[in-house]
N, C-alpha and C positions, 0 to 999 in steps of 0.2 A: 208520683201523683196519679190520680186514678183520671183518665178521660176520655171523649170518644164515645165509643161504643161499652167498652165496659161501666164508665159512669151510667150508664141510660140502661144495662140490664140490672144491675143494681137496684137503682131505681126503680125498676118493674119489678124487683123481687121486693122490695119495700111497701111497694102499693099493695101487694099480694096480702102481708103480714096484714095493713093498715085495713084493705077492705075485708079482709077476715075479722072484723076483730080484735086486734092485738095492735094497738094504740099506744100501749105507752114504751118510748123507744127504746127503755133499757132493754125493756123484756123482748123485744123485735131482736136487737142487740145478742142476748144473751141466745137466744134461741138460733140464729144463726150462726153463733160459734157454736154451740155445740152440732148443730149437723155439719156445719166446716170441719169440726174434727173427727167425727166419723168417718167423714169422706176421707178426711188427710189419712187418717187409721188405715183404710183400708188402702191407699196409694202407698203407706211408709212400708206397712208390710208385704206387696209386693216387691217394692224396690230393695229390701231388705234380702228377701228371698233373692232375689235376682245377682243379688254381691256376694250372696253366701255361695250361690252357685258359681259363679266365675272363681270365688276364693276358696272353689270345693271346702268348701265348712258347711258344720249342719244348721240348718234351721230350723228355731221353737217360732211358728205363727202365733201372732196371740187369738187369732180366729182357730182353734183349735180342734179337733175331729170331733170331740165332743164336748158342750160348755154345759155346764151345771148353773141353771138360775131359782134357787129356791130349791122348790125340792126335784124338779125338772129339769129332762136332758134334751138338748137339740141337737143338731148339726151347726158347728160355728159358722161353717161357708154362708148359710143363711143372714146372717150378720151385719155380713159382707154390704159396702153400699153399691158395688158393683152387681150384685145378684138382688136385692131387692129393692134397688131402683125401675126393673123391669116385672116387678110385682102390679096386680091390680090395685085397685086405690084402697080397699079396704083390707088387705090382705097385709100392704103395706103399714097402711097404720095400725094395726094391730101387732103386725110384727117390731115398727118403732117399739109402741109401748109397754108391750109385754114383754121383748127380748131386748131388743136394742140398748133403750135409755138404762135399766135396770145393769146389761151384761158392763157398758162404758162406766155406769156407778160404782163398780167393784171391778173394774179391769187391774188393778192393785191391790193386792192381797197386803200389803204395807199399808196398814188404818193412817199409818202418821205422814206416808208420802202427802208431798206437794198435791200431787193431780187426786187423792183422796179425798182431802180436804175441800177442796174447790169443787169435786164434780160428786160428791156426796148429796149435796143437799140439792143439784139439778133437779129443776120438774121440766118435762114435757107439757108446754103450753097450746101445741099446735091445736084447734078445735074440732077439726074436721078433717075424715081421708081425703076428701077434694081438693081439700087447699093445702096438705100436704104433699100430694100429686103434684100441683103445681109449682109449689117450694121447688120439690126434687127435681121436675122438670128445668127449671130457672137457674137452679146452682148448677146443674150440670153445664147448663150453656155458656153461666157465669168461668166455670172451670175449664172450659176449652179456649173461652176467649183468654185465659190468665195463660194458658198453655201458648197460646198464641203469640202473646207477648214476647216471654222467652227471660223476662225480667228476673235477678234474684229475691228480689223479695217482694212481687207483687200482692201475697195477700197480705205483708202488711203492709202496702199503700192500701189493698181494703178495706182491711182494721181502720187505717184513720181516714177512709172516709165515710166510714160507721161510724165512726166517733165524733165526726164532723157534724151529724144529723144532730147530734144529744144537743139541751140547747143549754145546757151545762159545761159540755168542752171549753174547754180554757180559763172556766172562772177561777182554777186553783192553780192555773201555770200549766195546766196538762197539753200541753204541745208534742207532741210526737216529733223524734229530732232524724229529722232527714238519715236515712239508711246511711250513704255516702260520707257522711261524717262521724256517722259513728263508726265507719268501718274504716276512715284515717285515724282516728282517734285508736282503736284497736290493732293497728298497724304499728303506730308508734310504738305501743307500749308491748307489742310484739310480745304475747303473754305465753307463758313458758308450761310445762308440762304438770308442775306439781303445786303453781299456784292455786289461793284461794280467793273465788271472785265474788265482788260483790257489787250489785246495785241497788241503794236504800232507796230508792225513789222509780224502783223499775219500769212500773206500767204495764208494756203490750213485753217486756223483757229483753227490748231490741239490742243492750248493748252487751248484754249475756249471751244470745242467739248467735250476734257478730263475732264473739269470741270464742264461742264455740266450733263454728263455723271456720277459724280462724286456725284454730289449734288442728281442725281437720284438715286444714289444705296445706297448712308451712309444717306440721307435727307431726304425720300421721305413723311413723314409726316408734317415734319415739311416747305418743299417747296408746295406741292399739295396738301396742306388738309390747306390749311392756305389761301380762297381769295388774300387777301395783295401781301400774298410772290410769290402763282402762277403767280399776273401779274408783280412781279417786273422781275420773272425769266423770264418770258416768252417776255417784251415787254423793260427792263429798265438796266437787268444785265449784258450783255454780248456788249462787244466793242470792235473794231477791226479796225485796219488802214492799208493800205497796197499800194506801189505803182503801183501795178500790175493790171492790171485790171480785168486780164483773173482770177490771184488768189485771185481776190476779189468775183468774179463769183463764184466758186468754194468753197471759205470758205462761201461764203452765202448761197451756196443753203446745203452744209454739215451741218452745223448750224440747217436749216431750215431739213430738213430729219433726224435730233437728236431729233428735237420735239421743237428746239426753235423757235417762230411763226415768233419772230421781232427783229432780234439781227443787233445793230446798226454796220454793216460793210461798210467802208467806204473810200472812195479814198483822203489818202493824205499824204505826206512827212511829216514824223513826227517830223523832225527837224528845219522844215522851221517855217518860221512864222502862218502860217497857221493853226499853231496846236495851239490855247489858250489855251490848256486844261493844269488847273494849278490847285492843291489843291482837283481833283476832287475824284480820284478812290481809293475803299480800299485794291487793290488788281492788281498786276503786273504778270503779268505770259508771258515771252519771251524769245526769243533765234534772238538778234538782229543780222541784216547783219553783218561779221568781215569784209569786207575788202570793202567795197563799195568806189568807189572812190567819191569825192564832193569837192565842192570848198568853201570857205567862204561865196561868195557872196548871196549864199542860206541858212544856215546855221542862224537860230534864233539866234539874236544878244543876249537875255535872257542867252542861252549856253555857248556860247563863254564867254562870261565874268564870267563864274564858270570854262568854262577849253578849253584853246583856241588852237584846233589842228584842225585837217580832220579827224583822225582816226573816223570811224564810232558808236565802238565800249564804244570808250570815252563818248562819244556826248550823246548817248543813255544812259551810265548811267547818265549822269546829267541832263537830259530828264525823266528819271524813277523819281527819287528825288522831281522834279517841278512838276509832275502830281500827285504823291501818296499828299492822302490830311495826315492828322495828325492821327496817329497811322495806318497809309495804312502800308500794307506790300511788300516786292520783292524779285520774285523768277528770278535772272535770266542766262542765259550760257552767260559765257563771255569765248575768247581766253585767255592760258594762260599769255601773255605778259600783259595782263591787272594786273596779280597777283604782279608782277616784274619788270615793266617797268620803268627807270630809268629817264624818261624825267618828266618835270616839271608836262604837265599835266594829265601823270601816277600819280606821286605822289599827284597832289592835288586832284582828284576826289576819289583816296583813301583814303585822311585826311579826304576830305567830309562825305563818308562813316562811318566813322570811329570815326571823332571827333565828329559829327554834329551832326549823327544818331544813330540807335544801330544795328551793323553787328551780325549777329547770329551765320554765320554759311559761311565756302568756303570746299566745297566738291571736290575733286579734281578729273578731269573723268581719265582712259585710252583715247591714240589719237587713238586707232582703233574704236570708240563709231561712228564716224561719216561716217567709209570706207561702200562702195566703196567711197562714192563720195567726200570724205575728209580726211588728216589724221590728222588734227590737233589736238594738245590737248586743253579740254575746261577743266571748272569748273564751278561749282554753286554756287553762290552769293545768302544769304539771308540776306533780311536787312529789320529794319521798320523804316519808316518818324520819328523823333524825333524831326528834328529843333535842338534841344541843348547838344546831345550828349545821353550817354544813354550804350553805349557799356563795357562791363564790361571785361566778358571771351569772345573770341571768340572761335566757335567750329570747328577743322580742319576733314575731311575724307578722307583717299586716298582709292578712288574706284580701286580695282584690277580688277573685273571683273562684266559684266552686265548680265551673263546670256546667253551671244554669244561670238564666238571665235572673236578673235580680227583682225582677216586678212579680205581679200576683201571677203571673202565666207560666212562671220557672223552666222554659223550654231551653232544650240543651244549646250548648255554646262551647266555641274551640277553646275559650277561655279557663282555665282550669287551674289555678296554684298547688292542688293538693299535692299531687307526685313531688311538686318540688319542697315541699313542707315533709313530708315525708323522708326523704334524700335528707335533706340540711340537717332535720331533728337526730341521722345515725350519723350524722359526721360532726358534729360541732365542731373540734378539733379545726376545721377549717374555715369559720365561720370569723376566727378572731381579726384576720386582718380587715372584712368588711366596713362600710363607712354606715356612719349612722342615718344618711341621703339613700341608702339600697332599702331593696325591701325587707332585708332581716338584717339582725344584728347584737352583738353583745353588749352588755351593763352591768359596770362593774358593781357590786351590794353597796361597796359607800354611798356611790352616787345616789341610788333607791331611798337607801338610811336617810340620807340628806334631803331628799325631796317629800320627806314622809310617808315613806315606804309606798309612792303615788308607782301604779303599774299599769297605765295607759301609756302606749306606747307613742301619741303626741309628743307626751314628757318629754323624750328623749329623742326621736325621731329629728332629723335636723334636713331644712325644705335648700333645697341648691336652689339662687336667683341668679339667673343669668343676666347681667347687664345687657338692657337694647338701648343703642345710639340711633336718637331721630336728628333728622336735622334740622338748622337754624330756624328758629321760628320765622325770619325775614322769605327765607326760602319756601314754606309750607304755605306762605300769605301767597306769596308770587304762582305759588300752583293751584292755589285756591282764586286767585281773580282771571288766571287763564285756563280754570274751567268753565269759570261765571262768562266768560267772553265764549265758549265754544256752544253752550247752550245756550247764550241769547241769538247767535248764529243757527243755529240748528232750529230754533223757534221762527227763527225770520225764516226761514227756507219753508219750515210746515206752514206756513199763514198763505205762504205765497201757493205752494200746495192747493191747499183750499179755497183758495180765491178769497182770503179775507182783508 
């Protein structure tokens, strides 16, 4: 979460945008990611350079000695936000928007990549060098107080307190799901070199980024040191859908500043017809819209005839299902009501689950996991593609706590189940003698079957009563009139006190 002092330069970079002019806060939005990723551009290829050196390997800058924009050549160092950040104010914005915005429009000679698409049609709204000046000014302070932190993923608690301003955030489900859970979530499913990942409901791409990220620190021999694997990772593994545009912007160019060159992000309603993608990917990683409203008439008729409502969250599991190819896996947050829900097609997309495929695993969060900007309670769903069934035990966990207090303030705390969620989820094997009074434990598929395939882990969860012995009611009277006798005393003594 963003506070402090970085919240209040923010802030003063916001007022910047607003007193200039530029009112409407997508466009504030949008126009701060793309000088965010300029800036990033010009930090990834340093640091870049810097690994190619120590790896004595060579390095292509994409700031290049010379860039062609049109029919003109420059110097790419120019480019650079580290060299004309210390440009005069008109020098500066002339250089944005003659070289800058135009070089990042085409920094992809792939018309069809992801970051093509999304930064093709960018305008440069800024109005004035002054207040450009001041931008650049403001983000760089903005970027040292980020430095300061030391955080991994500070700019996207940025991002979502950008997106916090919109007064639109959250009317579709658009919650931004805590870094920290997506990176257990991407832990467990401990993603392997040659999978194919996908996010239908991606966003800012965070659970694509974390996996990315992920395969860089548990992987890295076996991604980068392997031809094959570096171009699957880099040009084949990573896939993302989102209706949003601006957050399709945003998770492309984050992707892209992770070190992924070419990750397929891409604009489309993943529930419409639109989406063929059937049998493809071995690897689900989401946290789909809960409440988005829709109608049928959009709605893949494929869908609906596995589980025919609006609920969003329905739709999307039976959407996960039809995309995982055979032995694909699913990690995904659903609302509790999806656990419980008593209507037809609660129940049937839970048989699905359950009789069809093989459920692993429903982790059950705290509802403070989402505050401020939500209080709902979720859970996590893991399941793999089977076609014919496959579920044996299912594994239940009630998460008490994440490692933050549970209220709107989310300040950290010794509190922490994930490590141990993490540990239990590689070892099941050990999990069976547990009692169903611990906080995890196994359920065998009948019992589920039997209970209408209900996956709240109340169901089963069983509360230990300790028997307390009071004693004799005669005895509790007798202690109760010799206190009444010690305080009528003690009252005679204050009277007498007082002289009354």
């Amino acid at each position: 979460m963003v506070t402090g002092e970085l919240k209040s330069k923010i802030d003063s970079l916001w007022e910047i945008f607003w007193t200039g002019g530029l009112t409407n806060p997508l466009d504030v939005i949008e126009q701060m990611t793309y000088l965010m990723f300029i800036r990033d551009l010009d930090d990834a290829d340093n640091l870049h350079a810097r690994e190619a050196a120590m790896l004595g390997l060579p390095h292509k800058s994409v700031f290049a000695e010379e860039v062609h924009i049109g029919e003109r050549t420059i110097s790419g160092n120019q480019l650079k936000w580290s060299v004309f950040h210390d440009f005069p104010a008109a020098k500066m914005y002339s250089t944005m928007q003659e070289w800058v915005f135009p070089f990042i429009k085409n920094l992809h000679g792939d018309k069809d990549s992801a970051y093509s698409k999304y930064m093709g049609d960018a305008i440069f709204k800024v109005p004035t060098p002054l207040m450009l000046d001041k931008i650049v000014t403001a983000m760089d302070s903005i970027y040292e107080q980020m430095a300061q932190l030391k955080s991994a993923d500070t700019r996207g608690d940025v991002y979502e307190y950008l997106l916090s301003k919109l007064a639109t955030a959250g009317v579709n489900g658009q919650f931004r799901t805590p870094r920290h859970i997506i990176r257990m979530i991407v832990e467990m499913m401990d993603p392997k070199a040659d999978e194919i990942i996908c996010d239908p409901a991606c966003g800012t791409s965070g659970f694509l980024v974390s996996a990315s990220e992920y395969l860089k620190e548990k992987k890295k021999e076996e991604v980068f040191f392997n031809k094959q694997n570096k171009n699957h990772y880099m040009n084949h593994m990573f896939h993302g859908f989102d209706m949003d545009r601006t957050m399709l912007r945003i998770g492309a160019m984050n992707m892209m500043t992770h070190g992924v060159d070419n990750p397929f992000i891409e604009y489309r309603d993943s529930l419409s017809d639109q989406n063929p993608d059937k049998d493809k990917y071995s690897l689900i990683l989401a946290n789909p819209p809960f409440k988005g409203s829709l109608d049928y008439d959009i709605v893949s008729t494929d869908l609906l005839k596995v589980c025919k409502t609006k609920k969003t969250e329905l739709l999307f599991l039976a959407l996960f299902v039809r995309m995982l190819k055979m032995g694909g896996r699913c990690a995904c947050i659903v609302p509790d009501g999806v656990l419980f829900g008593s209507s037809k097609a609660h129940k049937d997309i839970r048989k699905i689950i359950v009789e069809e495929n093989r459920l692993e695993a429903v982790i059950s969060m705290p509802s403070g996991v989402f505050k401020p900007y939500a209080g709902v309670s979720t859970a996590i769903l893991i399941f793999t593609k089977t076609g014919h069934g496959g579920t044996d035990n299912v594994w239940f966990y009630d998460m008490k706590a994440d490692g933050f207090t549970l209220d709107d303030k989310r300040s950290e705390t010794k509190e922490n189940d994930i490590p141990d969620i993490i540990e239990r989820f590689r070892n099941l094997d050990k999990e069976v003698e547990r009692k169903r009074t611990e906080q995890s434990f196994l359920v065998p598929k009948k019992e589920i079957a039997d209970n209408a395939y209900d996956l709240s882990i109340n169901k089963y969860k069983e509360v230990e009563y300790v028997p307390i012995e009071y004693p004799p009611t005669q005895e509790i009277m007798a202690d109760l009139r010799e206190l009444e006798m010690k305080i009528g005393e003690e009252m005679d003594a204050l009277e007498q006190l007082l002289g009354l």
